[in-house]
C-alpha positions, 0 to 999 in steps of 0.5 A: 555448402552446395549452395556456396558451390554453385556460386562461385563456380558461376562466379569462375565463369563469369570471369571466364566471359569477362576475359574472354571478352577483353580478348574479342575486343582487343582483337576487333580493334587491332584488325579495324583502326577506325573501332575506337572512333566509331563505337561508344562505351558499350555497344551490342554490335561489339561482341566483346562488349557484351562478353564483357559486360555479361561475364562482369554481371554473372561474377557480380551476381554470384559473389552478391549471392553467396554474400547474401547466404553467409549474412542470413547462414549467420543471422548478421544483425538478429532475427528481427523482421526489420534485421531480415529485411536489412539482410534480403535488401541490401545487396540487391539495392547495391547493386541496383546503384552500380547498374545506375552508375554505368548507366550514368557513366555510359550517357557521359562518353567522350568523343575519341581523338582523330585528325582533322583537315585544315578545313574541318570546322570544329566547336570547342566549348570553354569549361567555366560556368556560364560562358561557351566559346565557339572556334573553327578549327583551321590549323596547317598541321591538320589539327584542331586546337583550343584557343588560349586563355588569354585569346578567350579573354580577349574574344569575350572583352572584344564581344561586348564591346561588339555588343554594346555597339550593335544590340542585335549582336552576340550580346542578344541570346540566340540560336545557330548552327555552325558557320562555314566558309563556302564560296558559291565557286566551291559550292558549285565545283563540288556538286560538279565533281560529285557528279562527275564521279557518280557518272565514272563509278558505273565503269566499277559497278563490277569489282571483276572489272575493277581488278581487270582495270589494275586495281589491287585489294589491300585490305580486308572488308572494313565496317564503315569504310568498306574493302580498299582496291589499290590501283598503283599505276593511278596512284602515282600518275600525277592526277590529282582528284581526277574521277575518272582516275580514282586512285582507290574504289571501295567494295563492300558485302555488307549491303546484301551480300555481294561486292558492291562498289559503295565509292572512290577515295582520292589520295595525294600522292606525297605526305605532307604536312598539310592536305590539299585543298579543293572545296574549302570547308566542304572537304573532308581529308584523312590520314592514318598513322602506323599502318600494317599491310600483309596479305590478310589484311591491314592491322594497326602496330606499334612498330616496322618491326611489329609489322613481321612479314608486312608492309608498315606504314608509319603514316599514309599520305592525305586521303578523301572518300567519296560515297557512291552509294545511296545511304551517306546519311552523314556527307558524301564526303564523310569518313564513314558509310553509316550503312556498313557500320556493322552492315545488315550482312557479315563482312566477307571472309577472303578477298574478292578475287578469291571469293569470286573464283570460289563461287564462280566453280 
């Protein structure tokens, strides 16, 4: 009986952590709106995952336990050896098969949903056996579609026409990357404003002469993408792309500790349908959708009127990061700074100002 006891107290708290768990990381994502895209299954940067993923191992290995207690308490089966061995082995090699399976299942996760610039190139691959269609995606409404059937039928139609013309065609197997479409002009122009911005950022270097400068923190020390200054006055200057007027400079303690400028982000300054267009396939726009501004922070919300004592922003305008900072292993133009996603060091837990008057007595 003490042994039943034993089980299924550690059973109850195993669903403890697991629920706990869910909570963590319902949390983590309301307060980052860019978790979702950047995480996968299971990840042990994510706390709640390993809460989640512990408290589910306890409750299994508590409730298999006690099963395999009452199977030998009963004698299920006999006194045999091989009914002995039935009753010792069973459980475990089931649950040796689930592990498996999540094991299997987390290899399998798919890539989350987000909103892609008229210029992000996209590879969609056709779902029949044996047959792959590669589309660059350049929709207006700034998202990526997959092609329809009938245009599938007509590609693969046109391509062996094509590859029985020419035998160095798609019709010969090989082997390449994804194509874009890069002028020399626009290769040209954004290694020029790449410099040009790298040459402004040392006015930054120091986030107390940044908020000298007018620029406001509207959110909170964010993985990947770092704290947002808002300068309002540039924001609405008519200046686009300008880097010497960058209408947001992106701070983070993530690094070593400090604030340190890691780059700009250029907005436009009305929301449209479509985002402006400067590098061809090399720019890497963005936009957010139900945004919710208070003075703790940013949070994703459903509603302006989920938004209690907020500003809500049902949809931001067009929006680019440049990453300043060495370490953008993917693109200085990408959404996210790889080493800040989580960071070597805990993200800050007030705002600058605040932070830098503390420290300053």
């Amino acid at each position: 009986m003490r042994k039943y006891t034993l089980l299924w107290s550690a059973a109850a708290v195993g669903v403890i952590l697991h629920i706990a768990g869910i909570g963590v990381d319902a949390y983590l994502h309301s307060h980052d709106a860019t978790l979702a895209a950047r995480e996968g299954i299971f990840t042990l940067a994510n706390p709640g995952h390993v809460l989640i993923l512990t408290g589910f191992s306890l409750t299994a290995a508590s409730l298999m336990g006690a099963a395999l207690v009452w199977l030998n308490g009963n004698r299920l089966g006999g006194e045999s050896r091989l009914a002995r061995v039935l009753r010792t082995a069973t459980l475990p090699a089931m649950a040796l098969a689930a592990a498996g399976t999540i094991w299997v299942l987390s290899l399998g996760e798919g890539s989350a949903t987000h909103v892609h610039s008229k210029n992000e190139a996209a590879v969609h691959i056709d779902s029949s056996p044996g047959e792959s269609v590669a589309a660059a995606g350049t929709a207006a409404d700034g998202h990526a579609h997959a092609a329809a059937p009938a245009a599938n039928s007509a590609a693969t139609a046109a391509g062996a026409a094509a590859a029985a013309a020419d035998p160095m065609g798609e019709g010969n197997k090989h082997t390449h990357g994804t194509e874009l479409v890069i002028t020399p002009d626009q290769l040209v122009a954004a290694a020029e404003f790449y410099a040009k911005v790298k040459v402004s950022s040392a006015r930054f270097e120091n986030v107390r002469d940044a908020m000298a400068t007018g620029y406001i923190q509207v959110t909170q020390d964010l993985p990947g993408i770092a704290a947002h200054f808002y300068n309002p006055v540039w924001s609405r200057d008519g200046r686009l792309m300008d880097p010497d007027r960058p209408e947001v400079l992106l701070y983070s303690k993530r690094l070593d500790g400090n604030w340190r400028l890691i780059g700009f982000m250029f907005s436009d300054e009305q929301v449209k349908d479509a985002p402006p267009s400067f590098f061809g396939a090399l720019d890497v726009w963005h936009r957010h959708e139900n945004l919710c501004f208070t003075v703790a922070g940013v949070s994703i919300k459903a509603s302006k009127e989920a938004c209690v004592g907020g500003l809500f922003t049902p949809q931001t305008t067009w929006q680019m990061h440049v990453w300043t900072a060495p370490g953008a292993t993917t693109g200085v133009f990408s959404h996210d700074f790889p080493p800040i996603s989580p960071g070597a060091f805990p993200p800050a837990t007030r705002p600058a100002a605040q932070d830098l008057a503390v420290r300053a007595q």
